[in-house]
Phi, psi and omega in degrees: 000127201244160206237160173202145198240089231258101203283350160302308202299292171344287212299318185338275177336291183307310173305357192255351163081227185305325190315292176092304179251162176257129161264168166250146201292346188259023211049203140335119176296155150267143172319304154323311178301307180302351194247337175277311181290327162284033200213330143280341155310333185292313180285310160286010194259357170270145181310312199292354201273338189280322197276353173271344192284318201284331191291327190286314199286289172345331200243018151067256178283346162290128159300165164234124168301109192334303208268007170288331194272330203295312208296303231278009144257001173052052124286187189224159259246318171237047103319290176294326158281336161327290205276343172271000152292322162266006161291310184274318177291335147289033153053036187249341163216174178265178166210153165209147221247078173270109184081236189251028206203100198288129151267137172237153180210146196299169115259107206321340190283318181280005175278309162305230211357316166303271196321339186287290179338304196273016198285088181283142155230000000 
């Protein structure tokens, strides 16, 4: 069995000194906290979900229009409305509902919220 040694990883290490392990920068979740940050970790762990998050996140400030997603992800239209209702029920994009046709748009605040989270220092 041969051990290989990732010399990024070394470096990692080496920079953090005395520290050694990475914390997180906000402490210890309070029980609430820990259940609104999995429940957006949740929402994000399926694939198709990451890539309507990416299309979407993509047009920056501009809304998108549901029937904008299916062909360039090659789904189909109640596919797509699935995941973006747990996308929109996690609080992770918004929706508005023009005509006959749901538009979405991220919200920026779980995204802060997340990065706070995900803050290794």
């Amino acid at each position: 069995m041969t051990t290989t040694i990732d010399p990024d990883a070394a470096t990692v290490a080496t920079s953090k000194g005395a520290q050694g392990c990475c914390t997180l920068s906000a402490g210890p979740l309070a029980s609430v906290e820990a259940e609104r940050i999995a429940s957006l970790l949740k929402a994000l762990s399926d694939p198709t979900r990451l890539r309507l998050l990416s299309h979407v996140a993509a047009q920056g400030c501009e809304s998108v229009c549901a029937c904008d997603l299916t062909e360039p992800l090659g789904i189909s239209q109640p596919t797509v409305s699935h995941h973006m209702k747990k996308l929109v029920d996690a609080g992770l994009l918004t929706r508005e509902q023009k005509g006959k046709w749901a538009h979405y748009s991220v919200v920026p605040s779980a995204f802060a919220e997340l990065r706070a989270f995900l803050d290794l220092a």
